[in-house]
Steps between C-alpha positions, in 0.01 A plus 500: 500500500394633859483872302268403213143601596260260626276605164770418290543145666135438496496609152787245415332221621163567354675464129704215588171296681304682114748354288565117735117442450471546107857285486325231677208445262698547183743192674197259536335561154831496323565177726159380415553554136810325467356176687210447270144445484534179672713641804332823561441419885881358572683708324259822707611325816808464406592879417354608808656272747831581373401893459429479889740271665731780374297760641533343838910343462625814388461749790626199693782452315568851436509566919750220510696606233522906697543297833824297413635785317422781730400692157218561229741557285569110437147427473344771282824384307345152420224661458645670233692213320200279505253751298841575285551096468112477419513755226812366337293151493210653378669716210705157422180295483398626168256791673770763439602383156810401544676132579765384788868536402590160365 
């Protein structure tokens, strides 16, 4: 918002860039874990190719989203659904402790 104070902005962004860069090395050692001793080097290539082609889609396809729509509303939206969808697929993995409905 155009009223929030430039601090408070700043201050926003510092946690979110604090909290993107320790996300980003758990990813690639969980990543690197899971490919094995013998795949350390693809599967760390791997996790951060696809970590920053998303970094630099996104925005893109955000902007596209708020142009077509004439809105942020839409795209924070799908924003929205696709951490909800990512949590429901992480809880139903076996992570949360529970299993898909059948």
């Amino acid at each position: 918002s155009e009223h929030w104070p430039k601090s408070a902005v700043y201050g926003v962004c510092a946690l979110a860039g604090i909290t993107a860069s320790g996300y980003t090395g758990l990813l690639v050692a969980e990543m690197i874990r899971l490919g094995g001793t013998g795949r350390t080097a693809e599967a760390g290539a791997v996790a951060g190719a696809v970590m920053f082609v998303g970094t630099t889609v996104m925005p893109a396809i955000f902007a596209l989203i708020v142009r077509l729509s004439g809105s942020y509303m839409l795209a924070y939206d799908l924003v929205a659904l696709t951490a909800l969808a990512s949590g429901i697929m992480l809880f139903w993995s076996g992570r949360g402790g529970a299993s898909p409905p059948a």
